[in-house]
N, C-alpha and C positions, 0 to 999 in steps of 0.2 A: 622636385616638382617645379615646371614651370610658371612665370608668372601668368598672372590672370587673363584674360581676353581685351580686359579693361586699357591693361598697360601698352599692349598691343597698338591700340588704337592713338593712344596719348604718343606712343613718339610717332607715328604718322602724320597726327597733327601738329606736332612740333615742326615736322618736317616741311606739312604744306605752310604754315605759319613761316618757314622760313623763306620758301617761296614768294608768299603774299606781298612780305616785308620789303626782300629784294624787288621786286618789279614795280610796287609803292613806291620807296625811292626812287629807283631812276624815271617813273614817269613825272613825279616831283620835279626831279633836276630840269627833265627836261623841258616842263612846263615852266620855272623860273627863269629861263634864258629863251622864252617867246615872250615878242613885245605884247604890252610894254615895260615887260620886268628886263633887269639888266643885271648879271649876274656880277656879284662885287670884283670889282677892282680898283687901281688905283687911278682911273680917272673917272669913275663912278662916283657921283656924291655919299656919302655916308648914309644919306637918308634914303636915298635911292634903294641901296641894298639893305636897308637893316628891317624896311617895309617888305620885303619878300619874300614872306612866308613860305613860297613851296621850298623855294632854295634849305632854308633853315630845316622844314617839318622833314626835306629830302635828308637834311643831315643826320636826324637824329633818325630818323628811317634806315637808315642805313647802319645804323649804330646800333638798332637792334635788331635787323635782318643778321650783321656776325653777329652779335651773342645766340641767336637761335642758329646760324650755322653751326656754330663750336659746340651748340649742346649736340642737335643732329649728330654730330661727329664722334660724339661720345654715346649714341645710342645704335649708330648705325656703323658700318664699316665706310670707310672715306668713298671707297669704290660704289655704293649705293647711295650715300649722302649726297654726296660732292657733284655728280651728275644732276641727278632729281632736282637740286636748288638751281644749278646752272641754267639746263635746260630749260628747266619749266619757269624760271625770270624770265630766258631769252625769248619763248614761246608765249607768255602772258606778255609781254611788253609788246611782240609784236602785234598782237590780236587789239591790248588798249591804245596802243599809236595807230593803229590802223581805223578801226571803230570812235576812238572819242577826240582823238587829234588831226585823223585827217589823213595820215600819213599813207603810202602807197599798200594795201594789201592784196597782191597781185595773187594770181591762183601758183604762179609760181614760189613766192614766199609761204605760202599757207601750203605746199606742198613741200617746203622746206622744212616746216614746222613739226610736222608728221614725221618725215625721214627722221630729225633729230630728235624726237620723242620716242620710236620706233627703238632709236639707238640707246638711248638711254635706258630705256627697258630691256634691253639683250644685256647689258652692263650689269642693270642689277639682277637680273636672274641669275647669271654667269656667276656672279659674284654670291648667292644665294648657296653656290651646288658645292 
């Protein structure tokens, strides 16, 4: 007998969880290296970067966007996982850089976004049969 409907749902949500996580970070990072934050280096004061919270919150965001990759990985086949997290970061980051950063969201990137979402879904149904 298979598992419940319940379980069904749970590694989905692991899945968009990892999603969430991924695209969290990198709009973190990026947001830490707009002034007036300065992302650490060595001619960065100490105090400069250790006050820069997204950089940091970007780290540990990313720290557990893999661990929810590697579990997806373990519930899904790579071929479904691996896309879905890619994708759908590259596609949420562009839509939050576009809408809360400012960044260019042209109809041809939002037409990008589809096409590679489009692909990702033929990948995992493919990989479904």
């Amino acid at each position: 007998m298979g598992r419940p409907i319940g379980w069904l749902l749970v590694k989905w949500l692991v899945l968009l969880l990892g999603v969430l996580l991924n695209a969290s970070a990198s709009i973190l990072i990026k947001v830490s290296s707009m002034p007036p934050r300065k992302l650490p280096s060595f001619s960065t004061p100490v105090s400069a970067w250790i006050g820069n919270w997204p950089f940091w919150v970007g780290i540990v965001t990313y720290g557990l966007a893999f661990l929810a990759y590697v579990y997806s990985l373990s519930l899904f086949p790579a071929t479904v996982a691996h896309p879905i997290i890619t994708a759908g970061g590259i596609a949420l980051v562009a839509t939050i850089a576009g809408l809360v950063l400012g960044e260019s969201l042209s109809v041809l990137t939002i037409a990008g976004v589809i096409v590679v979402m489009g692909g990702v879904i033929m990948i995992a149904l493919g990989a479904q049969r």
